[in-house]
RODRENSE-71156 format. One record per residue: residue in three letters; y, z, x of N, C-alpha, C in turn. Coordinates in steps of 0.05 Angstrom, whole numbers, padded with zeros to 5 digits, always signed. Example, Ala and Ser with C-alpha at 12.3 -4.5 7.8 and 13.67 -1.06 7.14 Angstrom:
ALA-00114+00156+00264-00090+00156+00246-00066+00156+00264
SER-00045+00142+00257-00021+00143+00273+00001+00157+00258
END
This chain:
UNK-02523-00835-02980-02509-00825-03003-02505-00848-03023
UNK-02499-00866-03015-02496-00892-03032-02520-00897-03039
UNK-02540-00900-03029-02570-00906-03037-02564-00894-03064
UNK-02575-00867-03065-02574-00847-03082-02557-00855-03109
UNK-02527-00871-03098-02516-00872-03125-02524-00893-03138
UNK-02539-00915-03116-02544-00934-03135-02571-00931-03155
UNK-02585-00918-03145-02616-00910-03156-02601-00886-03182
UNK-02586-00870-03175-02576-00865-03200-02564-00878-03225
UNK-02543-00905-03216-02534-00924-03240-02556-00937-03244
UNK-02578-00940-03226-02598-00965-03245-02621-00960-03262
UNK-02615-00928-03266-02628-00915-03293-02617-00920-03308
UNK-02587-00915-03309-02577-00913-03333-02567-00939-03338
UNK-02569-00964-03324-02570-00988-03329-02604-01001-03342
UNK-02634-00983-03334-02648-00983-03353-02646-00982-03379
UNK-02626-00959-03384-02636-00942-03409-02619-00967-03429
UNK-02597-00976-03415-02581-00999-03426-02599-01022-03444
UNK-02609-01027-03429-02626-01048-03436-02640-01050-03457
UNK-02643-01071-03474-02668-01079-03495-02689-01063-03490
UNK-02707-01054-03503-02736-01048-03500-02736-01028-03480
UNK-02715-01010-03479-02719-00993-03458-02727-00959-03470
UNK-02731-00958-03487-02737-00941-03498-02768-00924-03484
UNK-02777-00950-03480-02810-00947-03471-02807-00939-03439
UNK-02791-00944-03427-02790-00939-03412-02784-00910-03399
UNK-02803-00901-03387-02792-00863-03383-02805-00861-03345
UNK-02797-00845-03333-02805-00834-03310-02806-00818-03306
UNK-02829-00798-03295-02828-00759-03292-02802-00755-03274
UNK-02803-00766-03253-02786-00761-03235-02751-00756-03239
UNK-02749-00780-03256-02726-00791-03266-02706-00804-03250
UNK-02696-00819-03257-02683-00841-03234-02650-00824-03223
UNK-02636-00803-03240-02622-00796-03239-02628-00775-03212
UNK-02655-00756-03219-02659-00733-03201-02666-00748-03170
UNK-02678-00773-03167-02678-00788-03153-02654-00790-03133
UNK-02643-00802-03150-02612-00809-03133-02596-00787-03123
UNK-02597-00768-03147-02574-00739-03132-02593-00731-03111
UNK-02628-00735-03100-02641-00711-03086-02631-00743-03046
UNK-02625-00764-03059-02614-00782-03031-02589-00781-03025
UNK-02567-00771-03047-02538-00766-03039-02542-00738-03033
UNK-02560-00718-03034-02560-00696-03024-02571-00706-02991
UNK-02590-00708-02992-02597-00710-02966-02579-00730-02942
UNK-02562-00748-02965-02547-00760-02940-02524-00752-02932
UNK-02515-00729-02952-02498-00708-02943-02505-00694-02919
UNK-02535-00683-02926-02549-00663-02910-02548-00678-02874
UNK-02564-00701-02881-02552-00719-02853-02533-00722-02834
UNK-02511-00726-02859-02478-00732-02843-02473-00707-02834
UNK-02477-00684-02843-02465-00657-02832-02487-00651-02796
UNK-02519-00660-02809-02539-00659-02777-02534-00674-02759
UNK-02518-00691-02768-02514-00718-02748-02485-00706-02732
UNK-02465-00698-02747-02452-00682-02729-02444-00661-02717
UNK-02469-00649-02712-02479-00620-02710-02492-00635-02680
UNK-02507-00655-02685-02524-00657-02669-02517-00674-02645
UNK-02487-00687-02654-02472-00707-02638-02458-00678-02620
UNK-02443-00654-02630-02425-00642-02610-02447-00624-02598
UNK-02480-00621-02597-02493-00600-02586-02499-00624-02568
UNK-02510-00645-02562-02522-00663-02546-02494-00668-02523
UNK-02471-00674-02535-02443-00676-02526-02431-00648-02494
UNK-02440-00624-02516-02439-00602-02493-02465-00595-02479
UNK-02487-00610-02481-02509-00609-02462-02511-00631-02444
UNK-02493-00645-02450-02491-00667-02434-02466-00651-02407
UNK-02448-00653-02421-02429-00637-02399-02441-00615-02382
UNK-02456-00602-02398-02468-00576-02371-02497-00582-02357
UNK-02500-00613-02365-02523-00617-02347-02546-00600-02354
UNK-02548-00595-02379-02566-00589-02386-02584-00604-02412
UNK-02572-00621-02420-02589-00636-02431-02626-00644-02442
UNK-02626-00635-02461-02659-00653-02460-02664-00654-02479
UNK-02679-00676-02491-02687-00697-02518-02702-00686-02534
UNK-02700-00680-02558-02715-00661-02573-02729-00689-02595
UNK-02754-00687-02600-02769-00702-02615-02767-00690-02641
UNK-02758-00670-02640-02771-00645-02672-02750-00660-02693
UNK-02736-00658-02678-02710-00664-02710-02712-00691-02721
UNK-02721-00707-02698-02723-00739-02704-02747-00735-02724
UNK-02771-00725-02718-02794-00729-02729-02787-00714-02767
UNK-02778-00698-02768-02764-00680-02791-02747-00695-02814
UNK-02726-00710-02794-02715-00736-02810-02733-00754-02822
UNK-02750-00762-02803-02766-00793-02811-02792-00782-02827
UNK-02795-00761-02830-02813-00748-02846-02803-00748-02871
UNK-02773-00732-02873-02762-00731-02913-02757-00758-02911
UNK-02747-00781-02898-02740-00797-02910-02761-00813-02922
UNK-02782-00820-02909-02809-00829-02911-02822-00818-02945
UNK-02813-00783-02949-02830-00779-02973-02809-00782-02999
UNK-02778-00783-02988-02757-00797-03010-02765-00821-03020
UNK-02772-00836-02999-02780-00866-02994-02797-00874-03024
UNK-02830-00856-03010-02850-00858-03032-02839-00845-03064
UNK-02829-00823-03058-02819-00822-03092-02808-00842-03111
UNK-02787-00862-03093-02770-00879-03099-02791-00905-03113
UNK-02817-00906-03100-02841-00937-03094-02853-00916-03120
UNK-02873-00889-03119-02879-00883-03149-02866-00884-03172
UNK-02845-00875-03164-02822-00874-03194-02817-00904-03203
UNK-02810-00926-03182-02818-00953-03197-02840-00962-03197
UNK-02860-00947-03195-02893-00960-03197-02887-00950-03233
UNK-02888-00932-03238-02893-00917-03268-02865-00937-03285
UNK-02856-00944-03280-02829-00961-03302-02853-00987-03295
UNK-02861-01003-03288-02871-01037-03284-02893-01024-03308
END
């Protein structure tokens, strides 16, 4: 979430700037930031969803390690990631 806010102030700390006029991004640094404070919302709420289901599978001995959700995570974060590396490829 904090990510998010900072990639949102350092657009509008672009636009601040001298010679920033020239500067533009499709993406936009703003839609950027709200789509990582969304998702790190989205996180904090899976993370404790996923802490009290693991919590009562642990107690009934029923337990077992699911790869899917890990892989799902490291997947959006990975294509947040690259948005974040194009969107400052197109401002340089």
């Amino acid at each position: 979430m904090a990510f998010g806010f900072v990639i949102s102030r350092f657009g509008l700390f672009l636009r601040v700037l001298p010679g920033a006029a020239t500067v533009s991004s499709p993406l936009g640094s703003e839609r950027l930031g709200l789509a990582f404070a969304v998702f790190g919302c989205l996180l904090a709420i899976f993370g404790v969803w996923r802490f009290y289901s693991t919590t009562r599978n642990l107690t009934k001995d029923q337990f077992r390690p699911s790869a899917a959700s890990n892989l799902i995570v490291g997947v959006a974060t990975s294509l947040l990631g690259i948005a974040v590396v194009l969107s400052l490829l197109k401002i340089m």
